[in-house]
Structures are given as C-alpha cells and as structure tokens.
N, C-alpha and C positions, 0 to 999 in steps of 0.2 A: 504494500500500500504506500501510495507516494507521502510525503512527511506531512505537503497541506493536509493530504486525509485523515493521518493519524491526529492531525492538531483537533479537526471536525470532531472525531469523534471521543477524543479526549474533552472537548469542551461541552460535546451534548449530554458525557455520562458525567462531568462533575456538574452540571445542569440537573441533570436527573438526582446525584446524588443528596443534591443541596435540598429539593422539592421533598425529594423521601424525608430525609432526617426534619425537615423541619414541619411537616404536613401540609402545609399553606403559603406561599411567598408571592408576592408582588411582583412584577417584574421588575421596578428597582431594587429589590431586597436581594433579587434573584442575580444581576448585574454584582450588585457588590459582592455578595457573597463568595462569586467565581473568580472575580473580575476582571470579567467582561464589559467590555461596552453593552450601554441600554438596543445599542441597534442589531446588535451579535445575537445575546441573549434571545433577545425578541424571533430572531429569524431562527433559531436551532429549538426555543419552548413551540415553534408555529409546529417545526418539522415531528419534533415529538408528542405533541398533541395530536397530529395527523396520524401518528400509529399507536395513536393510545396509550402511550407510556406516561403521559400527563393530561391533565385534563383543566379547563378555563371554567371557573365560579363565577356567578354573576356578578362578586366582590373584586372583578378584577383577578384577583388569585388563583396559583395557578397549584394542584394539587397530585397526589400523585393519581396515574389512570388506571382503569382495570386491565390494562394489559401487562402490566409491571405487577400487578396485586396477583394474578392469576400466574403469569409465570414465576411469582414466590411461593404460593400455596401449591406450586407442581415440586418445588425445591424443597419444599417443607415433606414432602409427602416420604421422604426417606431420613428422617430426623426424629429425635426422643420422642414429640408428642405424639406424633402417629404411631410409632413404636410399641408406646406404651396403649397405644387405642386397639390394637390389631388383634388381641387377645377378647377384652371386652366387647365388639363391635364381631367379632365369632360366635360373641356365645348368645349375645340380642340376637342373633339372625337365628339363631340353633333352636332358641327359646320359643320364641313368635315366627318364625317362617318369613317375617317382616324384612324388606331394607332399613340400613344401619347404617349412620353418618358421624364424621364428627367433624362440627364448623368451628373457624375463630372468626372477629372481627375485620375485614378487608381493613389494606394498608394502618395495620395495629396500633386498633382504637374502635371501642365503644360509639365514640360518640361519630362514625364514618356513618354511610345510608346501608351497606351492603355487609353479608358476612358472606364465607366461601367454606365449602370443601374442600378437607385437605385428605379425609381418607374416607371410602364407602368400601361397604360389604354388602353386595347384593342380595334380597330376599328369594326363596326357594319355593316361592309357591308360583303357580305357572301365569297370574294374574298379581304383577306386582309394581313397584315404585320403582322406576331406574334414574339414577343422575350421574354424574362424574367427578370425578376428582378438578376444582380450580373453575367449576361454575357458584355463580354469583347468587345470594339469596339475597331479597331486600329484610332489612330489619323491621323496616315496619310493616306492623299486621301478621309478625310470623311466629311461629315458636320459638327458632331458635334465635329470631331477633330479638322476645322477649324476654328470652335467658341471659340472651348475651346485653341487655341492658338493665339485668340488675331485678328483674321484673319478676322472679319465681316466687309466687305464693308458697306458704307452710308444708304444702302437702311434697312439696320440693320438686315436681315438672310441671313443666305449661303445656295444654293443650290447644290445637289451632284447626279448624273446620275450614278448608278449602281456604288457606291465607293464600300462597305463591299459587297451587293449582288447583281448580276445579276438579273433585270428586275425591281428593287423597286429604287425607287428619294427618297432623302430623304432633307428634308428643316428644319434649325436649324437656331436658336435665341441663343444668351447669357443672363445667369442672372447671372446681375454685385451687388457688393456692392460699398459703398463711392461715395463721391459726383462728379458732371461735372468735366471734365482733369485728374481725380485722380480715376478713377471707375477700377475694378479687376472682371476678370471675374471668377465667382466662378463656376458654373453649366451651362447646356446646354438644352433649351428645342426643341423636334424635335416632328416633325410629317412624318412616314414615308408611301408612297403612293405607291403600285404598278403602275410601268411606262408606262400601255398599258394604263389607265385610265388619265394622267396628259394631261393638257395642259397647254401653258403660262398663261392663262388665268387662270385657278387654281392655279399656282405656285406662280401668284399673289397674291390672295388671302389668300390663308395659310397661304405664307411668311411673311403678314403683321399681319393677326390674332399672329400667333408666335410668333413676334418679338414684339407685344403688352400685349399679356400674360405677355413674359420672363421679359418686362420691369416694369411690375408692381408684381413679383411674390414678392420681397425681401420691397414692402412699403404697407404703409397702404392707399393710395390713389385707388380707383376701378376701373377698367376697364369699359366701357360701358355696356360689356357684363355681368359683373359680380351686376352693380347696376341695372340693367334690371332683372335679377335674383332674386335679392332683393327685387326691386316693385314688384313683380308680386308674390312674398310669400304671402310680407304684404296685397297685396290685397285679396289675397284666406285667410288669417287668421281671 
C-alpha cells in the first residue's frame, strides 16, 4: 500500500478509535482529539459513516455504528463471556426444547438504543426461534432490553409478548457482577419461544430456569442442573 494510503487509513482508524472510546464527539472534538484538520476529519467521519462504522446524531455527534458494534460482538463471541454462557445456554435449550441467547448492550453501555448477540444455541423442536450471533435487538419494548436497563422485577426475569417479532414471547434474566446492593448488570440471558406454544405455566418455568442460569453464569458456585450434569459424567466415567 502506497504510504499516502497507509497515512488514510491510519487517520480513519484513530478517527474511529477516538469515537469508540469516547461514545459521542463533535466533529471539532473529533479534529482535536486526532489532530487532524476540521476538513480531514470531516471527509474520513463522511467515508466511515458510509460503511457504518460510525454513525451522525441529530446532536451533530458523531457515535460509534452498528457495523463496528457487530463486528465486536463476532470478536467477542470467542472470549470468557461466551465461554462461560456455552454451558448454560446447552442446558436452556436441553430443558425447554427453546432457542437460547445471551445479549450485552451495543457499543458498551446501557444507556445505547440497541443490544446484540454475542452467542445462541438453537432450539430443537422443529417449529422454533432462529437468530445469529452480532444481530441487533432494540432495547426498547424488549426483554432483554428491559434486563439490560436495570428493569427486572423481584420475580428476577422479564417477560415480553411479540416486543422485536410478531408471534414469539421472549423471557430474559440479567447477568450481574459485584456483590448484594452494589451488583451491575453486564449481559442478558433469554430464551425465546414461539407464542402459539407458551402458557403461564411455561412462562413459569423458563423464567425461573433463566433467571437461575443468568445468576450463577459470572460464579463459581453450580446450579442444580449443572452439578447433576457432573454426577452423572463421573458416574458413566
């Protein structure tokens, strides 16, 4: 690559990198920060906003895009939290025959519009819920939007009637870190169900497997389900 190219794209990824870290910049903010000229800046935030790596608020501000937020939650998808999900997110699907997710907030923060997939385990019955790893869910009106903003009633999951699609409930758990008073909800585990198939009486039941997963994904203490898995290794061993 000739050296002006490398200059380009050295200037568009510390562009990008300045937008990430700080969530929101100006495009004077975004000039100084690099420093770049206001005319540079302007023309390399135009070209990465055109592929979605950034994106324009009506505040002028310029934030980071879904296409930068998706291909992190594809990079994530081989990293501790999923890691630690891919156990739990077996045994939801084992249990209910349901599809099994687990979201975090896009570009990491609550207070963004969107949360994303960063690992699914497809359900096993032959009429069911499929998504992917690095699509986008809106937080508002969803389940796992209302987990991930802090919004879980006592009973500890939320349920949601055709919030993102028409005909599928979808029932989410929070996984918090830190300890009792002081816990932060990092991720979201959900099980989504076609709604001809739910009853209260299911809704129960998922809600609570869910919200006992979500609570023990981030310790080292085992779920029932998960030391039952265990015995029954060591017995066939």
């Amino acid at each position: 690559m000739a050296e002006s190219g490398t200059r380009t794209v050295d200037r568009a990824l510390a562009l990008l990198g300045a937008v990430c870290d700080s969530g929101s910049l100006s495009l004077a903010e975004a000039a100084r920060e690099t420093g770049l000229s206001a005319s540079t800046a302007l023309r390399l935030l135009r070209t990465l906003e055109a592929s979605g790596f950034v994106r324009k608020e009506d505040d002028a501000g310029y934030r980071p895009g879904m296409r930068i937020v998706q291909l992190g939650a594809q990079a994530l998808s081989h990293e501790s939290l999923v890691s630690l999900a891919a156990e739990p997110l077996r045994r939801l699907v084992a249990m209910t025959g349901e599809s099994a997710y687990l979201s975090v907030p896009a570009a990491g923060g609550t207070a963004q519009e969107h949360s994303i997939y960063i690992a699914v385990e497809e359900g096993t019955h032959s009429v069911r819920h499929a998504s992917w790893v690095g699509r986008s869910i809106p937080l508002e009106g969803t389940a796992v939007g209302t987990v991930l903003r802090g919004g879980t009633p006592e009973a500890g999951y939320v349920v949601v009637d055709r919030g993102v699609e028409k005909d599928v409930t979808a029932i989410a758990a929070p996984v918090t870190v830190g300890t009792a008073g002081d816990e932060r909800v990092v991720a979201a585990l959900s099980v989504v169900v076609p709604t001809y198939r739910i009853t209260e009486e299911i809704t129960a039941s998922i809600g609570a497997r869910v919200a006992l997963e979500a609570a023990h994904l981030l310790t080292t203490e085992q779920t029932p389900a998960s030391a039952a898995d265990a015995a029954t290794k060591e017995r066939t061993t």
